[in-house]
N, C-alpha and C positions, 0 to 999 in steps of 0.2 A: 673247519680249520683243524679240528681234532685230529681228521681221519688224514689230513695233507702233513703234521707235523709225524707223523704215526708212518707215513713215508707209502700210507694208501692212495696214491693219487686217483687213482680209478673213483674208486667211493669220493675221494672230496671233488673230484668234478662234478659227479651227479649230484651231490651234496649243495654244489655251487648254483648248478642248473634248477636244482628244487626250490632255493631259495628265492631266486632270482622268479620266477613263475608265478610266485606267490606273492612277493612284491617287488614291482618292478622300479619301485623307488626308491629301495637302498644300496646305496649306491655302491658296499662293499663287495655285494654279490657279482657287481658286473665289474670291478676292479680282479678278485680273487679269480673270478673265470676266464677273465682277460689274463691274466698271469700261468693259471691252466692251458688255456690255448697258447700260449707262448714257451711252455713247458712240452707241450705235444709237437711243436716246431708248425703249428696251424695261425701264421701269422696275421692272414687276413679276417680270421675268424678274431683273435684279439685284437686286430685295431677295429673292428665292430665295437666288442664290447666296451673298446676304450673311449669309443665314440658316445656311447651310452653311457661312461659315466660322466664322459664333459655334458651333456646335458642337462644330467642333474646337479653338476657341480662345474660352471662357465668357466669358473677364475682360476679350477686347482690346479699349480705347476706339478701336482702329481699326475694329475690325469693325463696332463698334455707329453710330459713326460715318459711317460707308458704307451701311450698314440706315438709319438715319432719312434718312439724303438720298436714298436712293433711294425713304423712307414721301412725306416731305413733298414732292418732287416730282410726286408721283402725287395731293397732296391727300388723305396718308392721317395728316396730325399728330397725331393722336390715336391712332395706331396706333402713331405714334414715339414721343410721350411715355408709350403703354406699354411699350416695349420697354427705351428708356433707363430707367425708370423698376424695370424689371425687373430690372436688373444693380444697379442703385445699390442694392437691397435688401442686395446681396451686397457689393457696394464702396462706402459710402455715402462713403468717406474720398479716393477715388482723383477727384485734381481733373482730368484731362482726361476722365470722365466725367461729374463735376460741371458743367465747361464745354459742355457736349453739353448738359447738362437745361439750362442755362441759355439758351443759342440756343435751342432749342424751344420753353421751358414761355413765353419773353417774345415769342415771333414768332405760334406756333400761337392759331388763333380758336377751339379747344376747350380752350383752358386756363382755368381760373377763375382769380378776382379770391387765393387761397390760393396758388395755383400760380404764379401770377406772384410774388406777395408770396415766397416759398419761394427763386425764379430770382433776385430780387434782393439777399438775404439771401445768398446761394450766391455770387452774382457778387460783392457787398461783400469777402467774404471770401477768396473766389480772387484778387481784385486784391490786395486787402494780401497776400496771401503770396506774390505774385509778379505785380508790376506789369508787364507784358510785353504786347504789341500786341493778343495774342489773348486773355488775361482783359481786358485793356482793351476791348475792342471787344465782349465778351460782357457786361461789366457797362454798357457802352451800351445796349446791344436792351436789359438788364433796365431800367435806368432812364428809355430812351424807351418799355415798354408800360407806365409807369406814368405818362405825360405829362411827363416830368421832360425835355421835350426840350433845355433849355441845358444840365445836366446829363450829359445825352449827349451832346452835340454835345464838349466839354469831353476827355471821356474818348474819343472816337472819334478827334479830332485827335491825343491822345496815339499813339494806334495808327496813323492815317497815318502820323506822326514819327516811331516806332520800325520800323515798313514800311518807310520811306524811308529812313531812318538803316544800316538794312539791307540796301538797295538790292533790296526785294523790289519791284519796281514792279506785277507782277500781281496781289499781296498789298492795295498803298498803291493801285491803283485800285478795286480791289473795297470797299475801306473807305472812299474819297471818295465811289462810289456811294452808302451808307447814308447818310453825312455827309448827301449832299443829302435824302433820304428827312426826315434829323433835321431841317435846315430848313424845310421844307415839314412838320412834324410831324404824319408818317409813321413808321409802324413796317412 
């Protein structure tokens, strides 16, 4: 992690890859490498090791999280909305997986007219139980693939103001990007 913050990414791959060799059970190693190969734009090689750390770790919405961006990336969303799709069987209740299906099932073009109706229903209710930048800006995507774009525009602003309000600025840009997406009614 030293030699990755130190801006040596060469050295902290192999760094990650030696760790990983030597035990194959900690699960940071195949998280940090899976973030490595996603850094190197080798996306199929990070949903590997994303895949590796869901096995050592079933339930984390981190892991699964890191696996679909590293699915949709590659233009495999339909391989993320199985996967997410896969755990939720097991954790239908646990809402930062619920927020994972709802980015996906309202963004992905293999999701049917059900699946998105489901991501908006899910988003509805992840907002009301905790209005926060990031169900706000998940129940956006749900209500811009359903055309609902002032609707979203509405709730996305919310999430720039609590981004900013936060001073997450990397957070509050990446949310004005959609914002413009929602003007131009764009999903």
């Amino acid at each position: 992690i030293v030699a990755e913050y130190a801006g040596d990414d060469a050295k902290a791959y192999d760094e990650y890859r030696q760790a990983q060799r030597l035990d194959r059970k900690l699960p940071d190693s195949w998280l940090l490498l899976g973030n490595a190969e996603m850094r190197r734009a080798r996306y199929a090689q990070a949903a590997e090791q994303y895949r590796g750390l869901i096995a050592l770790q079933p339930d984390s919405a981190t892991a699964y999280a890191h696996l679909v961006a590293a699915l949709t990336v590659q233009g495999k969303c339909d391989a993320a909305l199985q996967a997410i799709n896969s755990v939720l069987e097991r954790r239908k209740n646990d809402g930062d997986l619920l927020q994972i299906f709802v980015r996906v099932a309202s963004t992905c073009a293999d999701a049917d007219a059900k699946m998105r109706d489901v991501a908006l229903e899910h988003g509805q209710a992840l907002y009301k139980q905790r209005p926060d930048a990031a169900n706000a800006a998940a129940l956006a995507l749900a209500l811009a693939a359903h055309g609902k774009f002032k609707d979203a525009q509405e709730y996305q602003a919310q999430a720039i103001f609590e981004a900013t309000r936060a001073r997450n600025t990397e957070a509050a840009a990446l949310l004005r990007s959609t914002m413009q997406q929602f003007v131009k009614q764009q999903v």
